[in-house]
PDB file of the backbone (N, CA, C, O) and the ligand in Angstrom, with CONECT records:
HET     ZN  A 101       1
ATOM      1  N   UNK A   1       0.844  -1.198   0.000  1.00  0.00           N
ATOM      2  CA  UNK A   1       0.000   0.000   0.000  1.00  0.00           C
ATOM      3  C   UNK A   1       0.879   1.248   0.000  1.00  0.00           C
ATOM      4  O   UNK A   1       1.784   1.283   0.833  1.00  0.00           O
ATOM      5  N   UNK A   2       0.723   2.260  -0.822  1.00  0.00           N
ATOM      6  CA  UNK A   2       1.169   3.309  -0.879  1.00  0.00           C
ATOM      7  C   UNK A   2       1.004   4.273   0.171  1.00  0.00           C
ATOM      8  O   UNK A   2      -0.069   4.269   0.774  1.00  0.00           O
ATOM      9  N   UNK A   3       1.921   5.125   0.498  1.00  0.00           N
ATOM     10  CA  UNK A   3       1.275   5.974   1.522  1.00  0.00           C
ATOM     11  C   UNK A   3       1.884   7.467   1.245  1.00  0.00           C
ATOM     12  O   UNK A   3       3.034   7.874   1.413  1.00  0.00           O
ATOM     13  N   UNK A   4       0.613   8.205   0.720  1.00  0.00           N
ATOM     14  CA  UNK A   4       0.270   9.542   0.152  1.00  0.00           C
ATOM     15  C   UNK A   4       0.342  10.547   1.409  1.00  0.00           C
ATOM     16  O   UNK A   4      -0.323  10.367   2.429  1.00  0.00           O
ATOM     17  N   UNK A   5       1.362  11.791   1.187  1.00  0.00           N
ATOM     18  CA  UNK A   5       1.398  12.818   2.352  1.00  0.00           C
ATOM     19  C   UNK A   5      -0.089  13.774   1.788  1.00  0.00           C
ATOM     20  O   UNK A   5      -0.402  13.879   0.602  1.00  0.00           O
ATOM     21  N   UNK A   6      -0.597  14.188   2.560  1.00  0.00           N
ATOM     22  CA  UNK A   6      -1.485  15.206   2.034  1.00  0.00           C
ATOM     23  C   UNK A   6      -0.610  16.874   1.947  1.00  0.00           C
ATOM     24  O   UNK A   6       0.585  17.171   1.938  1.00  0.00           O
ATOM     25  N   UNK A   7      -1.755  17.612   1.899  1.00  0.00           N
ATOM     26  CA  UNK A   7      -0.817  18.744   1.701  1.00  0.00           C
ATOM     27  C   UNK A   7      -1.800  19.880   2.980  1.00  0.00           C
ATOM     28  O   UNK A   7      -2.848  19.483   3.489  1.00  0.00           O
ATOM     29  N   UNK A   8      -1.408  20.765   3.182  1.00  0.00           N
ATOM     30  CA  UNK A   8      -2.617  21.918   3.829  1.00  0.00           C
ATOM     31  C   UNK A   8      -3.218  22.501   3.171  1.00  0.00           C
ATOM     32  O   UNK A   8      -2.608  23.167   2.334  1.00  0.00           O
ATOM     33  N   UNK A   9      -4.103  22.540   3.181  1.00  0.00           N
ATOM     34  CA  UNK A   9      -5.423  23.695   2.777  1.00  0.00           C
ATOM     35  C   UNK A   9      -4.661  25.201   3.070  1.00  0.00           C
ATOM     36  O   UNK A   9      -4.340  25.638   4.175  1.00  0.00           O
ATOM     37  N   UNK A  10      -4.448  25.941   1.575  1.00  0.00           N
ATOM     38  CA  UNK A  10      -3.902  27.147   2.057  1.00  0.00           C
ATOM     39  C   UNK A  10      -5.322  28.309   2.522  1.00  0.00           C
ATOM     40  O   UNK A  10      -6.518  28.045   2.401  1.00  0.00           O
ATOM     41  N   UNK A  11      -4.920  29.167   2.879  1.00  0.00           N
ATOM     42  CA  UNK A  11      -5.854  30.213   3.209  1.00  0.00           C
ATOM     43  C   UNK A  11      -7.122  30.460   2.214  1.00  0.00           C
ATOM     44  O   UNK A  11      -6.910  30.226   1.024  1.00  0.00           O
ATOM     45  N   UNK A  12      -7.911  30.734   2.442  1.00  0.00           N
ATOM     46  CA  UNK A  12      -8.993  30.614   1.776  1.00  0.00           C
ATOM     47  C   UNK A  12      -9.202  29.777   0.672  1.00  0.00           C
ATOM     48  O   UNK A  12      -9.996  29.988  -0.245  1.00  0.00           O
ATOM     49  N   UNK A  13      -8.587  28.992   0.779  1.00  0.00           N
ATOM     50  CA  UNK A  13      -9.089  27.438   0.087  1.00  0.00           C
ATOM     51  C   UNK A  13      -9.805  26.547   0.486  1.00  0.00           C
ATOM     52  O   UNK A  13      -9.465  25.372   0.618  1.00  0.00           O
ATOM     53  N   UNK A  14     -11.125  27.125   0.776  1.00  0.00           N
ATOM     54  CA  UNK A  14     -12.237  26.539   1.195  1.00  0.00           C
ATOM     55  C   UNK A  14     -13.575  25.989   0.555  1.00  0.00           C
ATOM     56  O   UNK A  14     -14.728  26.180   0.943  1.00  0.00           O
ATOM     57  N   UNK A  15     -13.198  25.381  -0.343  1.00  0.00           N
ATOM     58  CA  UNK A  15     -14.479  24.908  -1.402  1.00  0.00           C
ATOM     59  C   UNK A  15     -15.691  25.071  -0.376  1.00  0.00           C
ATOM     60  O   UNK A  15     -15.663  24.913   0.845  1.00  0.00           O
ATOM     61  N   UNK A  16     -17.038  25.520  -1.405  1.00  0.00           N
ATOM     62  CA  UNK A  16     -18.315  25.458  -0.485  1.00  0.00           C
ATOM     63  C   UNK A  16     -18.913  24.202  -0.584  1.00  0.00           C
ATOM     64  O   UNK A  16     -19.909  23.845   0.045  1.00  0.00           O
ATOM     65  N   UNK A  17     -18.320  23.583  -1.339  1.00  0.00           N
ATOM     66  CA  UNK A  17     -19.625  22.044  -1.838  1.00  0.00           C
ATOM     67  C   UNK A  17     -18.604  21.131  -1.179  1.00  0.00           C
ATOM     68  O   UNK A  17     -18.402  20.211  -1.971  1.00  0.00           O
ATOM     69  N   UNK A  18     -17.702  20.940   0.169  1.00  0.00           N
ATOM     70  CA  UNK A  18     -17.467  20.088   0.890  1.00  0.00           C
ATOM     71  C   UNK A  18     -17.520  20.324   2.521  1.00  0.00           C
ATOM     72  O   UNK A  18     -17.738  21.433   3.008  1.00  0.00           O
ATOM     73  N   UNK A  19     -17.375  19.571   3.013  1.00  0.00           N
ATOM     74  CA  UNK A  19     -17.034  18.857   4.696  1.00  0.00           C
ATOM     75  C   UNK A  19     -15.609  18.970   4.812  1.00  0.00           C
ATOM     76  O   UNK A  19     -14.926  18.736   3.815  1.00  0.00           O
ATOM     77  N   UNK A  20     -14.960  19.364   6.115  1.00  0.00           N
ATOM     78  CA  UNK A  20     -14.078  18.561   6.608  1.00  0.00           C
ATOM     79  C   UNK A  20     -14.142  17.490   7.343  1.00  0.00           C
ATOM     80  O   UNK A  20     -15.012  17.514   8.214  1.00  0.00           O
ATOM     81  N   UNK A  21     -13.552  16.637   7.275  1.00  0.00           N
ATOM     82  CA  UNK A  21     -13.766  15.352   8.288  1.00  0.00           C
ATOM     83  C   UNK A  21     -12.838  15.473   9.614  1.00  0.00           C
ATOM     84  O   UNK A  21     -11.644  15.259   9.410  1.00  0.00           O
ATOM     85  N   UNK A  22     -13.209  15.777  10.909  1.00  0.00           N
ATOM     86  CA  UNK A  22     -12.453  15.637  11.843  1.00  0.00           C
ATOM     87  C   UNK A  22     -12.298  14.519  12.031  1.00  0.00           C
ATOM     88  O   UNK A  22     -13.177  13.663  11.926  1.00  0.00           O
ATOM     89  N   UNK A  23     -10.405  14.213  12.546  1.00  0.00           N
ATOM     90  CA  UNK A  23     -10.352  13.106  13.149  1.00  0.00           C
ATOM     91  C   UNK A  23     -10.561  13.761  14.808  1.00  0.00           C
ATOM     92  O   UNK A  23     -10.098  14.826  15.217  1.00  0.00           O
ATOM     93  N   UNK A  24     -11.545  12.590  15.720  1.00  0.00           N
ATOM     94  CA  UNK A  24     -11.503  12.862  16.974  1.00  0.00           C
ATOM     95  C   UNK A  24     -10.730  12.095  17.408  1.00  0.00           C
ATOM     96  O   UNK A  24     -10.421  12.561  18.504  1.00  0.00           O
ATOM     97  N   UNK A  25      -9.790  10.486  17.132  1.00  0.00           N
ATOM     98  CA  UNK A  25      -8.926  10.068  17.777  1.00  0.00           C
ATOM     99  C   UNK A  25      -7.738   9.555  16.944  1.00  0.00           C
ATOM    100  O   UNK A  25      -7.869   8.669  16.099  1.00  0.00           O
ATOM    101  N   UNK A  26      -6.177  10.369  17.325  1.00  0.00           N
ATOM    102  CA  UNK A  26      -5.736  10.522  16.331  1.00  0.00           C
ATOM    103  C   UNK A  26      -4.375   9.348  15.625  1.00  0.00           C
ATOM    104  O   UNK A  26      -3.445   9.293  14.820  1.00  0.00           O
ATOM    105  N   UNK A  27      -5.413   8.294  17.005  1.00  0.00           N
ATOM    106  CA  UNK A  27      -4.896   6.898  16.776  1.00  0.00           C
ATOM    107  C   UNK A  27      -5.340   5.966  15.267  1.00  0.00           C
ATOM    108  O   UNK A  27      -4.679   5.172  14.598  1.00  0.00           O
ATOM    109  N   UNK A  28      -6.835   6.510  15.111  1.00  0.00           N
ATOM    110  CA  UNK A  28      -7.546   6.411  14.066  1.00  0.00           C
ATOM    111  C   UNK A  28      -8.229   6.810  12.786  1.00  0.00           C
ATOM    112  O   UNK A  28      -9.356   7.268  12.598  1.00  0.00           O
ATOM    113  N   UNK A  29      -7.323   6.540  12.016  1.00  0.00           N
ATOM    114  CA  UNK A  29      -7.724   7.101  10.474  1.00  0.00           C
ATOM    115  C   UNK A  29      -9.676   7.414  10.078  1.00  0.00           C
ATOM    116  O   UNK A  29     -10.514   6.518  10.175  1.00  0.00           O
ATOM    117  N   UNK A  30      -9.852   8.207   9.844  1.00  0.00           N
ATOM    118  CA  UNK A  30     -10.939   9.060   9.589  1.00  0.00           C
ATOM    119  C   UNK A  30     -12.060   8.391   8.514  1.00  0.00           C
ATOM    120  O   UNK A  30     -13.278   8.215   8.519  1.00  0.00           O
ATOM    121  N   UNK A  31     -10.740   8.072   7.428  1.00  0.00           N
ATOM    122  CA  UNK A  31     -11.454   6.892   6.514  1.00  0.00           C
ATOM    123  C   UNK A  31     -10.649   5.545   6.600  1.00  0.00           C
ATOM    124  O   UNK A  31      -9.602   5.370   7.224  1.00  0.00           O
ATOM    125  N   UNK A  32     -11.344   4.630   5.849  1.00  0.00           N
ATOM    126  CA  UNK A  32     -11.284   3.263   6.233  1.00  0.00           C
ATOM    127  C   UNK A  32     -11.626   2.769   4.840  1.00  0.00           C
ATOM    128  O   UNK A  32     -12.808   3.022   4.603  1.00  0.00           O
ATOM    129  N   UNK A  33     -10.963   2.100   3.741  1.00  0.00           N
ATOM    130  CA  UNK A  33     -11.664   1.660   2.526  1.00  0.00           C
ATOM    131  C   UNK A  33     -10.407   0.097   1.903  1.00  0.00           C
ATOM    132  O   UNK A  33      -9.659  -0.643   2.542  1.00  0.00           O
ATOM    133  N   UNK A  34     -10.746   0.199   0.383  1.00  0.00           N
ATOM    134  CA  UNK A  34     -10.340  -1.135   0.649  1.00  0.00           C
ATOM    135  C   UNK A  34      -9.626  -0.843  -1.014  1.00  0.00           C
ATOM    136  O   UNK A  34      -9.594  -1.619  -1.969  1.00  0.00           O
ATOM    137  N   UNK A  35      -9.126   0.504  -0.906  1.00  0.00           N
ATOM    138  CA  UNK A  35      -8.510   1.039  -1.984  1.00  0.00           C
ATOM    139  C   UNK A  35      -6.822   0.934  -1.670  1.00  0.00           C
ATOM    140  O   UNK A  35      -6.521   0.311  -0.652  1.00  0.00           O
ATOM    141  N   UNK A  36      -5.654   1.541  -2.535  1.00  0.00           N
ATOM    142  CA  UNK A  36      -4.448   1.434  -2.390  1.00  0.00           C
ATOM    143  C   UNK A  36      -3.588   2.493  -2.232  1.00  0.00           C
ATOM    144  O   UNK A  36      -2.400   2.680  -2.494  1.00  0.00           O
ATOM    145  N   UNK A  37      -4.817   3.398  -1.546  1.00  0.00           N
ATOM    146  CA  UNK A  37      -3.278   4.464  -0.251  1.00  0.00           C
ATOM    147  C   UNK A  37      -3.829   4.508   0.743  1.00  0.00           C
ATOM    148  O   UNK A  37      -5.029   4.286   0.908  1.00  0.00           O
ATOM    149  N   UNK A  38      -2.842   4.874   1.759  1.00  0.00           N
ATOM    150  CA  UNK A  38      -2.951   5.391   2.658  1.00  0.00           C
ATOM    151  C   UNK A  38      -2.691   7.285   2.082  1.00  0.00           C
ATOM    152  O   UNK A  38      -2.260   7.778   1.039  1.00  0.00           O
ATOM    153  N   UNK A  39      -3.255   7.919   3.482  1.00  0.00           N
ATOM    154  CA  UNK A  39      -3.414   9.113   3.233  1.00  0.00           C
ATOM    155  C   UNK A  39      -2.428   9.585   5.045  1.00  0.00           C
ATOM    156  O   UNK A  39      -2.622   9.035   6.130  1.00  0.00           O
ATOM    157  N   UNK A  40      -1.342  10.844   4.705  1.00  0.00           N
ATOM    158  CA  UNK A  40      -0.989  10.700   6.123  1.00  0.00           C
ATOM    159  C   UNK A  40      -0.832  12.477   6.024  1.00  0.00           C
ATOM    160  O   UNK A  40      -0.725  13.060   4.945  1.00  0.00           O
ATOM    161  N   UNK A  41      -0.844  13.220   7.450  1.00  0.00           N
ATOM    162  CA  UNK A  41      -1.020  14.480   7.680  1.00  0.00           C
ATOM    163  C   UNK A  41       0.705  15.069   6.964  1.00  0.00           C
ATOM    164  O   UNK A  41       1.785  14.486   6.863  1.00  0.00           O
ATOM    165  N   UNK A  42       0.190  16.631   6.545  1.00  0.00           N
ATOM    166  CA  UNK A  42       1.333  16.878   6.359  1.00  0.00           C
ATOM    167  C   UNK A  42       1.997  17.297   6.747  1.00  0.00           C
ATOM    168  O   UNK A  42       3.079  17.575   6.231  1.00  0.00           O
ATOM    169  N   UNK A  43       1.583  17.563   8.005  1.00  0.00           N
ATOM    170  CA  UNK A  43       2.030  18.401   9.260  1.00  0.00           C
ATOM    171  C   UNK A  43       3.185  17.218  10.318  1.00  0.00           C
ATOM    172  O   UNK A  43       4.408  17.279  10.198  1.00  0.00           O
ATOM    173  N   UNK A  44       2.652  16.458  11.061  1.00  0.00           N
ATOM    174  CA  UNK A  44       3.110  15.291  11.505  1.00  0.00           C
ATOM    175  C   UNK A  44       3.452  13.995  11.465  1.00  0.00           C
ATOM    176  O   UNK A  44       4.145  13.272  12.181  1.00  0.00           O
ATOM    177  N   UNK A  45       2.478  13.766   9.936  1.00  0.00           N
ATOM    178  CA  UNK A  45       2.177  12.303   9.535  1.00  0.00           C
ATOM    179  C   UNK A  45       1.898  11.240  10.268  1.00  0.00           C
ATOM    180  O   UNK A  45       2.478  10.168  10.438  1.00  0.00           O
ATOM    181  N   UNK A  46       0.579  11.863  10.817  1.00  0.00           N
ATOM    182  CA  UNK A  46      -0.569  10.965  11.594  1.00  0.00           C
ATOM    183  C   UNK A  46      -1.512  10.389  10.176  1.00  0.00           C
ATOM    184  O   UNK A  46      -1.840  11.026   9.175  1.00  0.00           O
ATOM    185  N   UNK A  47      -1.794   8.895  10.550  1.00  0.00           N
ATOM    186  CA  UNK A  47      -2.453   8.343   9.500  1.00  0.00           C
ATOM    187  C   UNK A  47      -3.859   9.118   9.773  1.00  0.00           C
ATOM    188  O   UNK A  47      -4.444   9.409  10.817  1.00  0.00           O
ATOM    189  N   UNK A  48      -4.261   9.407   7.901  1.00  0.00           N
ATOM    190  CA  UNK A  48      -5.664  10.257   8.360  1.00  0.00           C
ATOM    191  C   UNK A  48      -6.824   9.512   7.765  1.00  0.00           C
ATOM    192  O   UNK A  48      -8.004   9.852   7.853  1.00  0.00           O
ATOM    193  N   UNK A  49      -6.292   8.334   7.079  1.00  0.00           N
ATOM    194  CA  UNK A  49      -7.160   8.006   5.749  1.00  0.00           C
ATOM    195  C   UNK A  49      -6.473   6.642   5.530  1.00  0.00           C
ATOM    196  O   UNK A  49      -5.252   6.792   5.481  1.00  0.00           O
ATOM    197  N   UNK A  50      -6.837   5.441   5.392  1.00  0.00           N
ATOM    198  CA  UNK A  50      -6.164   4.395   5.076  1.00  0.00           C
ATOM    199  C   UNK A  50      -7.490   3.783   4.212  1.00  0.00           C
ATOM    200  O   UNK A  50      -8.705   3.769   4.406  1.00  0.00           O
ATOM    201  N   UNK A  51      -6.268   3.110   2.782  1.00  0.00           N
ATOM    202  CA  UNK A  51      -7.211   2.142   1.674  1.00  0.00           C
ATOM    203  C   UNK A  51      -7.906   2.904   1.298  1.00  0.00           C
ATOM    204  O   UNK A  51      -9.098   2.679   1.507  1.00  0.00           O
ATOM    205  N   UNK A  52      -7.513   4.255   0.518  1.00  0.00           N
ATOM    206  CA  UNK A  52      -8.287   5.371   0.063  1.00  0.00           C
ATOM    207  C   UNK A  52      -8.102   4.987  -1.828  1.00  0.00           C
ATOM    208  O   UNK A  52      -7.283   4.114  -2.115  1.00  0.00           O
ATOM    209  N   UNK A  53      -8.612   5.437  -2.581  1.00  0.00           N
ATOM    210  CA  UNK A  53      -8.377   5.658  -3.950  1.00  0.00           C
ATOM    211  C   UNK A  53      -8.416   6.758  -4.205  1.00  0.00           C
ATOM    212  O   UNK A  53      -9.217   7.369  -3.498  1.00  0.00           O
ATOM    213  N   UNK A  54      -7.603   7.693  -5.343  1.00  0.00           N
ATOM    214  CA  UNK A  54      -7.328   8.892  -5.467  1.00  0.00           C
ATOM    215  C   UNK A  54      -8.815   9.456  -5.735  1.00  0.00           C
ATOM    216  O   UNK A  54      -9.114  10.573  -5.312  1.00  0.00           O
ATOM    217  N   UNK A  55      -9.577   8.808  -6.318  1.00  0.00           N
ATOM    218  CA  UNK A  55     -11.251   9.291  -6.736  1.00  0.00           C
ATOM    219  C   UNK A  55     -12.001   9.412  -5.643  1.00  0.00           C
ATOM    220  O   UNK A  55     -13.152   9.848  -5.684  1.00  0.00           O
ATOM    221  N   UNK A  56     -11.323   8.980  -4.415  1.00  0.00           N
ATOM    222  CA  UNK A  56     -12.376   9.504  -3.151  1.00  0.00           C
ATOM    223  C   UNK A  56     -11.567  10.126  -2.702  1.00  0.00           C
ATOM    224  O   UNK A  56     -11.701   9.741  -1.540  1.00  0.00           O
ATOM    225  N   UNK A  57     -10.774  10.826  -2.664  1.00  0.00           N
ATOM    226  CA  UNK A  57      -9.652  11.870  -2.168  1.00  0.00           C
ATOM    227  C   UNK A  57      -9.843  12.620  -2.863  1.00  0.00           C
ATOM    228  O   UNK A  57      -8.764  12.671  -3.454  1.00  0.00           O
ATOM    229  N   UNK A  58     -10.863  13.791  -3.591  1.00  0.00           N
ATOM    230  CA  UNK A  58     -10.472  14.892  -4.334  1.00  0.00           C
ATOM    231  C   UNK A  58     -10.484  16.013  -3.362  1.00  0.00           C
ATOM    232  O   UNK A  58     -10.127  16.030  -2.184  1.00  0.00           O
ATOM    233  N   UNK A  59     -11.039  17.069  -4.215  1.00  0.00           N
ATOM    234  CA  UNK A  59     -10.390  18.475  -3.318  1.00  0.00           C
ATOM    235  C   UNK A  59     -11.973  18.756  -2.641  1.00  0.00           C
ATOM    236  O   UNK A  59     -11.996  19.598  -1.743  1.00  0.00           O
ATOM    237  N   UNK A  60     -13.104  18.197  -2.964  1.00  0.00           N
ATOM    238  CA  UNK A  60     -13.843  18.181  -1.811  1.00  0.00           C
ATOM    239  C   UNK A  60     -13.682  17.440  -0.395  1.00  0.00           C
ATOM    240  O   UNK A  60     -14.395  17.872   0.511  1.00  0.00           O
ATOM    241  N   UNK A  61     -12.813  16.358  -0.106  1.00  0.00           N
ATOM    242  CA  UNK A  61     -12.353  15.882   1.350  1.00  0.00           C
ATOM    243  C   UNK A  61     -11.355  16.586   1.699  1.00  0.00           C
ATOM    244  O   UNK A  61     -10.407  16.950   1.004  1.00  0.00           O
ATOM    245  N   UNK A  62     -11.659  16.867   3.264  1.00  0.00           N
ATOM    246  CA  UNK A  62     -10.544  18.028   3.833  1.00  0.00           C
ATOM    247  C   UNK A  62     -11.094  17.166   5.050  1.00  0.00           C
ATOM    248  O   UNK A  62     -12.223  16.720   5.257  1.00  0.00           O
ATOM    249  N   UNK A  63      -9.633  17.064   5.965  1.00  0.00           N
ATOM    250  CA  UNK A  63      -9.395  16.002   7.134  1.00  0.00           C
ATOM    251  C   UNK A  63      -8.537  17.000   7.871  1.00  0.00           C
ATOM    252  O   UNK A  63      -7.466  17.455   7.471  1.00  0.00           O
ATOM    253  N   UNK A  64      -9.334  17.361   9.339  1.00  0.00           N
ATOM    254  CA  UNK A  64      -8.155  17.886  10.004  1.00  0.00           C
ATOM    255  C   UNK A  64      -7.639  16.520  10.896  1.00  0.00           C
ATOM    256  O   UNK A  64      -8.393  15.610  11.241  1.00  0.00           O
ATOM    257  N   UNK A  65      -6.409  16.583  11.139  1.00  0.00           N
ATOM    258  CA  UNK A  65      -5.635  15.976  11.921  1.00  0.00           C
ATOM    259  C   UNK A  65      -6.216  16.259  13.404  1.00  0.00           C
ATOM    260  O   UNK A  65      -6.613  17.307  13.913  1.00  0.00           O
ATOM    261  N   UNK A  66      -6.111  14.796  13.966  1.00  0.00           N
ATOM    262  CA  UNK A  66      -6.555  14.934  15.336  1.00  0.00           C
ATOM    263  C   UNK A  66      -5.461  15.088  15.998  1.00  0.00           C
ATOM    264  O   UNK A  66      -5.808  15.468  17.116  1.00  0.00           O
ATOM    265  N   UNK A  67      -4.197  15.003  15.945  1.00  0.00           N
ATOM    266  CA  UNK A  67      -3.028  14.825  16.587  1.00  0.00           C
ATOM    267  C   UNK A  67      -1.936  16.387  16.629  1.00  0.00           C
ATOM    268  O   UNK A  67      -1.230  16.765  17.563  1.00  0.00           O
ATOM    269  N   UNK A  68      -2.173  17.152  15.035  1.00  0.00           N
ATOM    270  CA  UNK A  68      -2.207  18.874  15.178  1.00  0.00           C
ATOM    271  C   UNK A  68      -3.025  19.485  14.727  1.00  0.00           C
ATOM    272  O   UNK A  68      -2.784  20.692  14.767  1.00  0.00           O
ATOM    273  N   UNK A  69      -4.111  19.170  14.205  1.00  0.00           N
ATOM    274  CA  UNK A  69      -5.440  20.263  14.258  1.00  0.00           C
ATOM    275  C   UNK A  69      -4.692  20.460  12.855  1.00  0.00           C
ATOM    276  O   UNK A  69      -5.517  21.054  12.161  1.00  0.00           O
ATOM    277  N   UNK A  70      -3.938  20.325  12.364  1.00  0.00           N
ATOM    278  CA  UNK A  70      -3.961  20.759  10.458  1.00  0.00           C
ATOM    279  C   UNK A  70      -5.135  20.632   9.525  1.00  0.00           C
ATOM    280  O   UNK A  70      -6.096  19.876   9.668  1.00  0.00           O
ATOM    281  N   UNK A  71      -4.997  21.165   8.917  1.00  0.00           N
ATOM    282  CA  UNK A  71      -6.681  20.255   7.859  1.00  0.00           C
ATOM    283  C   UNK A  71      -6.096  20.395   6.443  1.00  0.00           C
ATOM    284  O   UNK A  71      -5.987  21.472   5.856  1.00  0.00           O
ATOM    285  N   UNK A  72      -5.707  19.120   5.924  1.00  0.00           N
ATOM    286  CA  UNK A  72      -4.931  18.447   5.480  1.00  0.00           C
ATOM    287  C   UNK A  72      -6.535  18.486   4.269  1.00  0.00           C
ATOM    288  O   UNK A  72      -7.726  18.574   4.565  1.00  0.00           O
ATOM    289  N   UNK A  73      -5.710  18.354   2.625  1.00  0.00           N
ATOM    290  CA  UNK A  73      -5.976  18.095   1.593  1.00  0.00           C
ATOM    291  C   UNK A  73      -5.888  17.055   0.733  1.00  0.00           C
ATOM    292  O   UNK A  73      -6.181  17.070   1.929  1.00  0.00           O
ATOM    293  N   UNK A  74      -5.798  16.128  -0.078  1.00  0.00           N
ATOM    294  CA  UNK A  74      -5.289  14.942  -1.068  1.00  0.00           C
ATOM    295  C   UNK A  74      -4.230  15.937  -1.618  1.00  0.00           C
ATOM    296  O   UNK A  74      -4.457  17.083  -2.008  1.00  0.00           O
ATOM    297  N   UNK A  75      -3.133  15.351  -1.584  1.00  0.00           N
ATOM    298  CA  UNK A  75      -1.963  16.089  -1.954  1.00  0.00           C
ATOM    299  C   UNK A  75      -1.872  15.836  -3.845  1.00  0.00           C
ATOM    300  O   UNK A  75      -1.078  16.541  -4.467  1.00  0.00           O
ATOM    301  N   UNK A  76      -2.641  14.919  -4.519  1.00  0.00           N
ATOM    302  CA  UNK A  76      -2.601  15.102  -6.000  1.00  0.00           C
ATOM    303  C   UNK A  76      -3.484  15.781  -6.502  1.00  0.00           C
ATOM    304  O   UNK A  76      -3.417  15.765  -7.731  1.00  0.00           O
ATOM    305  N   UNK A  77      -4.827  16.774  -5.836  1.00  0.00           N
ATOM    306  CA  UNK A  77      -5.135  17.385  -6.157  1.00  0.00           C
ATOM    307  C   UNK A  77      -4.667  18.867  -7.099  1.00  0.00           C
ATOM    308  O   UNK A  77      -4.031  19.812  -6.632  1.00  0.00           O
ATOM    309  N   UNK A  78      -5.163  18.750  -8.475  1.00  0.00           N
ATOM    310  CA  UNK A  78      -4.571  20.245  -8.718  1.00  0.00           C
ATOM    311  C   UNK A  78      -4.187  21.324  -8.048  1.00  0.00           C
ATOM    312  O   UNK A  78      -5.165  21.992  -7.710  1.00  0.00           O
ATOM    313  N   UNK A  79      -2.948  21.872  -7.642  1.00  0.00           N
ATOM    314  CA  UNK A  79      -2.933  23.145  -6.968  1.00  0.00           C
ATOM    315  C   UNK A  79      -3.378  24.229  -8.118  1.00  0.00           C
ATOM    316  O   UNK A  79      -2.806  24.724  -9.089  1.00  0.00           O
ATOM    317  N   UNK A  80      -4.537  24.339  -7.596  1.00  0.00           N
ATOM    318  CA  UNK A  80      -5.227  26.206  -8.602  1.00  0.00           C
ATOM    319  C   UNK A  80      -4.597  27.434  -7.738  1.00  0.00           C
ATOM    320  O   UNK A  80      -4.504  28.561  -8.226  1.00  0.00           O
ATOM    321  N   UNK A  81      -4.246  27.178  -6.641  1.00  0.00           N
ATOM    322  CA  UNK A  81      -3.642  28.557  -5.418  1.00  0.00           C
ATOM    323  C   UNK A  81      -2.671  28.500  -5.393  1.00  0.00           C
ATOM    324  O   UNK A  81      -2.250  29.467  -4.758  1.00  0.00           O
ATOM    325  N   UNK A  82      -1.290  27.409  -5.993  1.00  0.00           N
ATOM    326  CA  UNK A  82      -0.347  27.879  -5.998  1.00  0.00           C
ATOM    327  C   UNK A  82       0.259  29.199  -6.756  1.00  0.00           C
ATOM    328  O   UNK A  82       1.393  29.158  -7.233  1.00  0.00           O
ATOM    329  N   UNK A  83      -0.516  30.312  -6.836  1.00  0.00           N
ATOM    330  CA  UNK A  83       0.336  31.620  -7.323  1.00  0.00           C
ATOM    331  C   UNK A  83       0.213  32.545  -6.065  1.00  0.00           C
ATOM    332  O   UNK A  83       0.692  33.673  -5.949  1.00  0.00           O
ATOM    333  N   UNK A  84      -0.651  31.723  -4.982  1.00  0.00           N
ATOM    334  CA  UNK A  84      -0.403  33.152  -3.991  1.00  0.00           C
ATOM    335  C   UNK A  84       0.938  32.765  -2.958  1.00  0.00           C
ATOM    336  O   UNK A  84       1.166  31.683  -2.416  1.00  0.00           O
ATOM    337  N   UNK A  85       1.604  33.833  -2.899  1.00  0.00           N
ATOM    338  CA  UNK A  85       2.635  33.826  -2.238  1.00  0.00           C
ATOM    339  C   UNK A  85       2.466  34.350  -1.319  1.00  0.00           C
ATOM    340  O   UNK A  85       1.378  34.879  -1.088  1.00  0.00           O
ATOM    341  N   UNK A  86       3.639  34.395  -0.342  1.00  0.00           N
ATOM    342  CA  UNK A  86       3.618  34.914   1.182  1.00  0.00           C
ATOM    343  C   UNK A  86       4.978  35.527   1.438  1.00  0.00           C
ATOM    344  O   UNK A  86       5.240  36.009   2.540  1.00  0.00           O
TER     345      UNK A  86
HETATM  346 ZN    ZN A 101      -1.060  16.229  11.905  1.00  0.00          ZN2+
END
């Protein structure tokens, strides 16, 4: 099984037509499937998502990490916001 870093949700990269999924224990991945990644924070790399397929990982699932409160993205999602800088 592969195991995919996600990326962060930059600043106002907040799609309206999704959820975030909190993890509340951050022993336990958020999703659960029977696909071939894992999904891990990009902050700490707490598992957030295990047996995911990239087609249920798009840029509508957003997972904060229960372990740093990040809220973590599918990291092969198109970046459309990479031109804002800081
Ligand atoms: Zn984390």
């Amino acid at each position: 099984m592969a195991s995919l870093t996600m990326r962060r949700i930059r600043q106002g990269e907040v799609p309206i037509d999704g959820g975030t999924a909190v993890q509340d224990d951050p022993d336990r991945p958020v999703f659960r499937g029977n696909g071939a990644n894992d999904y891990v924070c990009a902050e700490c790399g707490n598992l957030l998502a295990t047996g995911m397929n990239p087609e249920h990982m798009g840029r509508r699932v957003r997972i904060k990490c229960g372990r740093c409160r990040t809220v973590n993205i599918a990291a092969d999602v198109p970046v459309e916001m990479a031109r804002r800088r800081r």
